[in-house]
Structure formats: structure tokens, C-alpha cells
Residue, then its C-alpha position, 0 to 999 in steps of 0.5 A: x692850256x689849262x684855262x681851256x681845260x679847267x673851261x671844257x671841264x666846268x662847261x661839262x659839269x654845268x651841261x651835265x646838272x642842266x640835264x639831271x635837273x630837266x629829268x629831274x622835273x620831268x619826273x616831278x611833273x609825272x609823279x603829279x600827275x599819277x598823284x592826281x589821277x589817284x585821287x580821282x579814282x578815290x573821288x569818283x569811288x566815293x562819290x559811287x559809294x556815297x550815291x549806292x548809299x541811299x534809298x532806292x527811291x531816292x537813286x531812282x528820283x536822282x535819275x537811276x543807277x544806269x545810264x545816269x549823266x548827272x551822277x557818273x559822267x564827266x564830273x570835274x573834281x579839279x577845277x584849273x584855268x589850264x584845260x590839261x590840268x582840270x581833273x574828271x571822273x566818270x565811272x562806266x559799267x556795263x548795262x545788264x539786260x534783264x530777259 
């Protein structure tokens, strides 16, 4: 009766740390994740700075500050063979008509 006993208890233990470590690696992954997207932020704010930066006539040769794809839109900063992993950025603002 003992053997079955001390057999339920380790059973428990070992069912119990199998769980703690699958939310501990869910956790894991979500970190990554928020860790990741940060560092686009950076990148794409950067990248704007950098851009807002030079000279008007070189930003208006490059294509202009609005509605510029080259420049703001779907930029890979991290490139991966999994396609969930790769990491974009693009910046958005809205158009100012000037009337």
C-alpha cells in the first residue's frame, strides 16, 4: 500500500513540474516576443529620425515625406526562414491637406 502511495505522490510532483515548465516556456516565448517588437519600435523610429534628418531636396529626391513606400512601409528589420518570426516595420501618419 505504500509503494502505490509514494508511486501517486512522485506521479504529482512530476505531473506538476511538467506544467510549471510549459508555462514557464510559454512565458518565455511572450517575453521574446514583446522584446522583439520593442526593438522594431527603436528600428522604424530611427530609421524615421535618420531619414527627417537630411536635406529637403534629398527627402523629396527619395520619394517625400508622405505616402513614401520605399521609405515607411513593410521594412524587414529581422529577417527568419519562419515567416511568424520575421519582424516589419512601418510607420503611419496621417495626410494633412493643405487648403
Amino acid at each position: 500500500m505504500l509503494v502505490l502511495i509514494v508511486i501517486v505522490l512522485l506521479s504529482l510532483s512530476a505531473y506538476t513540474f511538467s506544467d510549471l515548465m510549459l508555462a514557464e516556456n510559454g512565458a518565455t516565448r511572450v517575453f521574446s516576443q514583446q522584446s522583439q517588437a520593442q526593438s522594431l519600435v527603436q528600428s522604424g523610429a530611427a530609421a524615421t529620425r535618420m531619414f527627417l534628418s537630411t536635406t529637403l531636396e534629398v527627402r523629396q529626391q527619395n520619394g517625400g515625406v508622405y505616402s513614401n513606400a520605399n521609405y515607411f512601409q513593410g521594412i524587414l528589420v529581422a529577417d527568419s526562414p519562419e515567416p511568424k518570426q520575421r519582424g516589419y516595420y512601418a510607420v503611419l501618419a496621417p495626410e494633412m491637406d493643405s487648403q
